[in-house]
C-alpha positions in Angstrom: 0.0 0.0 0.0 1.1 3.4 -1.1 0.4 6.7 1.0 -0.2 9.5 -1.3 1.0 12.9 0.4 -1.4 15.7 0.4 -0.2 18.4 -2.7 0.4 22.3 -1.6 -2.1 24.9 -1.6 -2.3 26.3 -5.0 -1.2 29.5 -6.3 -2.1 32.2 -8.7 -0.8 33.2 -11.6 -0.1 36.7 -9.7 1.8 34.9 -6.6 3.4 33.0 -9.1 5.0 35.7 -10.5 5.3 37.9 -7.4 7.2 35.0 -5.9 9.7 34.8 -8.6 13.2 35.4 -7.2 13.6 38.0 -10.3 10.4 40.1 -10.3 11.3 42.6 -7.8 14.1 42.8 -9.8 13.1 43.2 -13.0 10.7 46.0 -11.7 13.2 47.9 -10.2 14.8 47.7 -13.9 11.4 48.8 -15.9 11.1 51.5 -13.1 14.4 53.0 -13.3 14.3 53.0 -17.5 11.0 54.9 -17.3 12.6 57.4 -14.5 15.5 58.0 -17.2 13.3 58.6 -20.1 11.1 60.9 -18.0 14.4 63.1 -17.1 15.9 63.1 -20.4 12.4 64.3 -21.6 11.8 67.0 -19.6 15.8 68.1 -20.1 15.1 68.4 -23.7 12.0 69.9 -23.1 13.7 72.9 -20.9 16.5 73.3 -23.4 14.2 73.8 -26.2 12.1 76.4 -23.9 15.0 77.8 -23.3 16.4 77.8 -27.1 12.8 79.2 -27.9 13.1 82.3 -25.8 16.6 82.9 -27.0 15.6 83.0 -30.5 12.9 85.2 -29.3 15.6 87.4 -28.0 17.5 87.4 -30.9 14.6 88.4 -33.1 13.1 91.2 -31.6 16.5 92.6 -30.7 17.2 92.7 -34.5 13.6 93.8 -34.9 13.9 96.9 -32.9 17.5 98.2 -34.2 15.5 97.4 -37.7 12.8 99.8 -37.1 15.1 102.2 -35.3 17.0 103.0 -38.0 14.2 103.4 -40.3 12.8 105.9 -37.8 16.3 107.5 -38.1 15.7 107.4 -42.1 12.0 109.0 -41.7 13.3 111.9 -39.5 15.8 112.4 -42.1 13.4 112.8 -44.9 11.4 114.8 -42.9 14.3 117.6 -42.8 14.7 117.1 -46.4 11.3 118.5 -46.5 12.4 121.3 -44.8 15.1 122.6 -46.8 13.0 122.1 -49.7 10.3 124.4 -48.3 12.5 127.2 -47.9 14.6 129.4 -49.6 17.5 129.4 -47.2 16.4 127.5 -43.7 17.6 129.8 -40.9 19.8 128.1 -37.7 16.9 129.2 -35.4 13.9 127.4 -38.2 16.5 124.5 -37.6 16.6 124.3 -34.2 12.8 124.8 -33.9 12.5 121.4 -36.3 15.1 120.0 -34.2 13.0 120.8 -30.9 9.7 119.7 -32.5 10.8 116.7 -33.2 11.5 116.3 -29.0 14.8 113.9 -30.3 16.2 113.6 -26.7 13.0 112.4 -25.0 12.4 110.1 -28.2 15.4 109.2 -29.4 18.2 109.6 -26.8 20.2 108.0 -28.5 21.1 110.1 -32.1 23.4 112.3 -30.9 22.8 115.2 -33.5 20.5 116.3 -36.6 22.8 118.2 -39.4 22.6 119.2 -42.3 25.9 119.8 -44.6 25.8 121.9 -48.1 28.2 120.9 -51.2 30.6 123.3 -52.5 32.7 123.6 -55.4 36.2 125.1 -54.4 36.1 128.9 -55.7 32.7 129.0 -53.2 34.5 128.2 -50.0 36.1 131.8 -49.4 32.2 133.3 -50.1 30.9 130.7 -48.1 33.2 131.5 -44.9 32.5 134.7 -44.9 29.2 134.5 -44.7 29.1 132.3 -42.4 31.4 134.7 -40.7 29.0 137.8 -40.7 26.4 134.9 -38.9 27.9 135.4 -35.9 31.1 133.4 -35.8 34.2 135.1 -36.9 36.2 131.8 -36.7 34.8 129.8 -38.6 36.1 128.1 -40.9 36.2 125.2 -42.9 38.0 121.7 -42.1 40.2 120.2 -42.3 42.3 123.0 -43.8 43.7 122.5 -47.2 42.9 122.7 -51.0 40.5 120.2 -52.9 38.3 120.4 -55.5 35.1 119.9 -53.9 34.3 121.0 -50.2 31.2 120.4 -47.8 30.9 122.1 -44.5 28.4 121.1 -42.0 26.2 124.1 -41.6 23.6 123.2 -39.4 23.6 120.9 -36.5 21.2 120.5 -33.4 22.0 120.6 -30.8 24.2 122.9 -30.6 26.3 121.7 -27.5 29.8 122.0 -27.1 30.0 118.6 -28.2 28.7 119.4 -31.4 30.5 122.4 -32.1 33.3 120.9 -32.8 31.5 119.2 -36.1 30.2 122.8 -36.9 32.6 123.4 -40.8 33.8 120.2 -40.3 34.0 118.8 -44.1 33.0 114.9 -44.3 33.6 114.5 -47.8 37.3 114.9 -47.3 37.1 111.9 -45.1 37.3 108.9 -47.5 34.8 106.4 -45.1 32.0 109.2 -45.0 32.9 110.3 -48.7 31.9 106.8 -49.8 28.6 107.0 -48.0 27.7 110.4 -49.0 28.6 109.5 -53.0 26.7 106.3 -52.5 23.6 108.3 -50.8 23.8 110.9 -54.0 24.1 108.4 -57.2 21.4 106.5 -55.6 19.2 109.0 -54.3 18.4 106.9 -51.0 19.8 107.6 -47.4 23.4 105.4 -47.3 25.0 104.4 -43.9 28.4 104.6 -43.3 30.9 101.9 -41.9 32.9 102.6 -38.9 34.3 106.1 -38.1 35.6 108.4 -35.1 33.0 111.3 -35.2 34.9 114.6 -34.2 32.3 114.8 -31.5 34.2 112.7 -29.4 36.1 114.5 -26.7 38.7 111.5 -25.5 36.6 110.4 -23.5 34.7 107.3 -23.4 35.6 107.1 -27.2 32.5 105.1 -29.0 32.9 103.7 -32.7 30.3 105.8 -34.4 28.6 105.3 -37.8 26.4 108.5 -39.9 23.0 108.2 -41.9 23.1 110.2 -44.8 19.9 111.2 -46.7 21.0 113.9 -50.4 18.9 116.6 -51.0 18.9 118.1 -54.2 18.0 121.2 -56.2 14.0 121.5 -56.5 12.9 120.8 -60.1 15.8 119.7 -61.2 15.6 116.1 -63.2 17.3 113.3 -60.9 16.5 110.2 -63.6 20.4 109.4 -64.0 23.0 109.5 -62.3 24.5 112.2 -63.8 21.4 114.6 -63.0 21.6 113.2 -59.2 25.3 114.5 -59.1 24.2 118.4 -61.1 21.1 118.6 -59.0 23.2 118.1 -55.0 22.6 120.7 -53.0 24.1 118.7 -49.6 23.4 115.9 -47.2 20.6 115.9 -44.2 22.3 113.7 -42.1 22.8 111.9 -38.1 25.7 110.9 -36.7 25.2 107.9 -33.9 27.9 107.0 -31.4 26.8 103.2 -31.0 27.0 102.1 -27.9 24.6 105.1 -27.1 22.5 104.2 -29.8 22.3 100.5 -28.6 21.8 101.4 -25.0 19.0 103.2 -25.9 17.5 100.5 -28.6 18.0 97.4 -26.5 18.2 99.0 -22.6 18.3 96.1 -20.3 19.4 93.6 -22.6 22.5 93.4 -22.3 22.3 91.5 -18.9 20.7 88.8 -20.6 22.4 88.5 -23.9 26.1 89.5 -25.2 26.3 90.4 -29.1 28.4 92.5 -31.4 27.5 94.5 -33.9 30.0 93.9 -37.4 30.0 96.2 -40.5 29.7 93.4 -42.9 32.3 90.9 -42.5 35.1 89.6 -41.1 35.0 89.6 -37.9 37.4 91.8 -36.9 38.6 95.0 -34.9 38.2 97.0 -37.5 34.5 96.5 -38.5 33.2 96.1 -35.2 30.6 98.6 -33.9 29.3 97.5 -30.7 30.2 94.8 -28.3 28.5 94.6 -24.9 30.6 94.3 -21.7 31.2 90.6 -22.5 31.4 90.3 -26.3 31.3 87.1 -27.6 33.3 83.9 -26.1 34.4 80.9 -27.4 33.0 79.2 -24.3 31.3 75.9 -24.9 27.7 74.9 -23.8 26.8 78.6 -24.6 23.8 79.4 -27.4 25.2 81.9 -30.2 23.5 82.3 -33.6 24.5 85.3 -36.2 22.0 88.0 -37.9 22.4 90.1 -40.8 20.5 93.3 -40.7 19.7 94.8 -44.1 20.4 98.6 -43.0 20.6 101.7 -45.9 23.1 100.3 -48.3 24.9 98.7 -45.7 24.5 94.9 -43.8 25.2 95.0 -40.3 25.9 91.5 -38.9 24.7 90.6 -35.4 26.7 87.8 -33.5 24.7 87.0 -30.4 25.5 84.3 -27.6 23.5 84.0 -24.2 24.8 85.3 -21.2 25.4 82.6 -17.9 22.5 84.6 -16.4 20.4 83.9 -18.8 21.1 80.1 -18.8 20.3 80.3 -14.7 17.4 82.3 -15.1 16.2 79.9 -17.7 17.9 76.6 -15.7 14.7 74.5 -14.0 15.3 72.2 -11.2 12.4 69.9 -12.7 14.8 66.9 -14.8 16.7 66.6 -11.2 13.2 66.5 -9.4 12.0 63.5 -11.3 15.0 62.2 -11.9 15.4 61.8 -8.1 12.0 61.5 -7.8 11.9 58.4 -10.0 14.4 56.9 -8.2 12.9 56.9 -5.1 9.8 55.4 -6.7 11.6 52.4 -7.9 13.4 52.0 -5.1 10.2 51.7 -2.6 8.4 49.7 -5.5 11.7 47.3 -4.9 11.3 47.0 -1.4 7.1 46.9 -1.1 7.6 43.8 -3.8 10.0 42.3 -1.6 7.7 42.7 1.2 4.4 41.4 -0.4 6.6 38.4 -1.7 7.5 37.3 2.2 3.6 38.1 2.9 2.7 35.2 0.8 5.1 33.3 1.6 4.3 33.4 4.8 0.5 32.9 4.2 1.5 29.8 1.7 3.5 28.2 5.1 0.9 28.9 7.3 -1.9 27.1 4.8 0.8 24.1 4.3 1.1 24.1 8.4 -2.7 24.4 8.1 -3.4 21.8 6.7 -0.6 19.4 7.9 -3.1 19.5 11.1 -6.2 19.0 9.3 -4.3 15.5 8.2 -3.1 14.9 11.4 -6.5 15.6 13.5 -8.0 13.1 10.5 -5.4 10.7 11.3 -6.1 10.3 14.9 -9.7 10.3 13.7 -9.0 7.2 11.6 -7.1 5.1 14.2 -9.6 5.7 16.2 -12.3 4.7 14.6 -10.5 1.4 13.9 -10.1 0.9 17.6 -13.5 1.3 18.9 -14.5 -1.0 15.8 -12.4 -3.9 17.1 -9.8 -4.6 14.1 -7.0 -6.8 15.2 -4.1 -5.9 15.6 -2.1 -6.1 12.3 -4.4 -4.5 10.8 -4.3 -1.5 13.3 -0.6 -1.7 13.2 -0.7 -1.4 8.8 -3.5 1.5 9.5 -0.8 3.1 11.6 2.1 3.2 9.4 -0.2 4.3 6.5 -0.9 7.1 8.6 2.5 7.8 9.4 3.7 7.8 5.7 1.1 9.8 4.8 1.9 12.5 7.8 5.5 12.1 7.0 4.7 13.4 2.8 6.5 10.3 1.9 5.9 9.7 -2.0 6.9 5.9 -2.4 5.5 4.0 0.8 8.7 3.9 2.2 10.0 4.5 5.5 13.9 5.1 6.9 15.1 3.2 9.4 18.8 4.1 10.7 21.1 1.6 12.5 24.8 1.6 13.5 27.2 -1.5 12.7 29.6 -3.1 14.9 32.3 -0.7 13.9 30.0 2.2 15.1 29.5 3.1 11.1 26.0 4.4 10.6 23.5 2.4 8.5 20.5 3.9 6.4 17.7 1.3 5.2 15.2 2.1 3.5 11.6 -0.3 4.6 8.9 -0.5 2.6 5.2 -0.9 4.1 4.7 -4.1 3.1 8.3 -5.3 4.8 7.5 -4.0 7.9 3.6 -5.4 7.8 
């Protein structure tokens, strides 16, 4: 006779799989990948925030020196207007134009509004005198010296000390100005010019400067060609900028956030450079840059901006770190309340097994028992027994060890089965 053990309590497919030694495991894996994408998502999704409102920067700071200098351009051609409407505009209808216009309040930063007539050399003497019986018995053209063709600045506003000493001054001698002015005539549009020293500047503070021309020319007079353009020039309206003036009052504030330089064209150099905030540009890595080129009067200007380490702070979220760390935690307590629930049922699966290990025992006694009070003799109580005993003891092929010790003291292991022992 056989004893068949009793099987263990059956589990679920979930238990199953809770109770495998590499679930927790494997969770912790899934929950740490998911942790990483989350943080490399929301890095990307800062630095292209932050990319956004840089370009956003970029353009409207290239927006607003745009319209500026078209502003510049309209005041201009409002003064042409001016000396066409008169006969010989006085310095005082100047300055009344000039004070109309409420420059300083508007436009801090042009530093001046001119205007400068053309003259062929046997008019200068003429033209110094008169100027001369003005008011100003010094005057007098320059830079000193013989050329063929003079002009003479002969109106400016305001007329600060500053500015005085651009009153006569004659710009087409200077060959940068001279390019501008011929390139304002034969075109009959307002020209810029590319980098100059105005002869405004005192020593001090010495900003590289740059002047918007705008001709004027003869009323009535045919202007189809070239050639008319050049017969009809009376002289140049014109505004002289010191740049980083200009750009403070354009941009303001920016600067703190992002460092650029202004080029006349290209290369990059010294020479052609305009403007440069505080910083200029770096070759520090991890930085944003990115280059404009500003279509200006007959000129390009090239803007080279880069962000500033306060902008990238400003900008700098602590969120990737949050849920980077956040996700780590996560996975870390999903690790250990796995581990935990895995000993739960464990624990519940032994104390079933016990469980029921008494349920076969109480029904053992039960049997034995039974056999008693119904008067069996006694081999077959004795069988009945050991049935009971193998199937108490979960043994799976009716057998039953028995251990002895030879002679020598060596220990001996026999295996008895039921029906040897019956």
């Amino acid at each position: 006779m056989t004893a068949h053990p009793q099987p263990p309590p059956r589990l679920s497919r979930g238990q199953a799989l809770l109770l495998h030694p590499a679930s927790p495991w494997a969770v912790l894996t899934i929950a740490l990948a998911l942790s990483l994408w989350f943080w490399r998502t929301s890095v990307a999704t800062n630095d292209r925030i932050t990319e956004e409102r840089f370009q956003r920067y970029v353009a409207e700071a290239s927006q607003r020196i745009t319209l500026r200098m078209q502003e510049h351009e309209q005041i201009l051609r409002g003064a042409v207007g001016l000396i066409l409407s008169s006969d010989d505009v006085t310095r005082q209808e100047w300055r009344d134009f000039f004070q109309a216009l409420n420059l300083k309040e508007h436009y801090p930063g042009i530093l001046a509004l001119g205007y400068t007539v053309m003259l062929k050399a046997e008019e200068r003497a003429a033209y110094e005198k008169q100027v001369r019986q003005e008011g100003f018995p010094d005057f007098a053209i320059s830079p000193r010296g013989d050329r063929p063709v003079y002009s003479s600045i002969h109106l400016i506003e305001p007329f600060s000390e500053r500015n005085q000493r651009a009153f006569g001054y004659d710009m087409y001698s200077d060959p940068t100005r001279r390019a501008a002015m011929e390139l304002a005539r034969d075109r009959n549009s307002a020209a810029l010019t590319s980098r100059v020293t105005l002869v405004q500047e005192d020593g001090h503070d010495i900003q590289a400067g740059t002047v918007l021309y705008m001709p004027v020319y003869r009323p009535g007079q045919p202007l189809e060609t070239t050639a008319q353009r050049r017969q009809a020039l009376l002289g140049f309206v014109y505004s002289p900028f010191r740049m980083g003036d200009l750009m403070t009052d354009i941009l303001g504030h920016w600067g703190r956030e992002l460092d650029f330089e202004i080029y006349d064209g290209a290369p990059f150099s010294e020479a052609n450079r305009l403007y440069a905030t505080r910083s200029g540009i770096t070759d520090s890595s991890g930085i944003r840059r990115t280059q404009v080129t500003l279509a200006l009067p007959m000129r390009e200007w090239t803007l080279r901006f880069q962000s500033t380490p306060a902008f990238e702070a400003e900008l700098e979220q602590p969120y990737p770190l949050i849920i980077l760390a956040t996700g780590c935690t996560i996975s870390l307590l999903l690790l250990q309340l796995l581990r935990s629930l895995a000993r739960e049922v464990r624990q519940q699966q032994g104390n079933q097994a016990a469980l029921a290990q008494e349920h076969r025992r109480l029904a053992s006694i039960a049997r034995l028992r039974d056999a008693y009070i119904r008067g069996h003799d006694g081999h077959t109580i004795f069988t009945l027994v050991l049935t009971e005993i193998l199937d108490l003891s979960n043994s799976q092929f009716g057998y039953i060890t028995e251990l002895s010790y030879r002679p020598d003291g060596e220990p001996v292991q026999r295996f008895l089965a039921l029906s040897d022992i019956a």
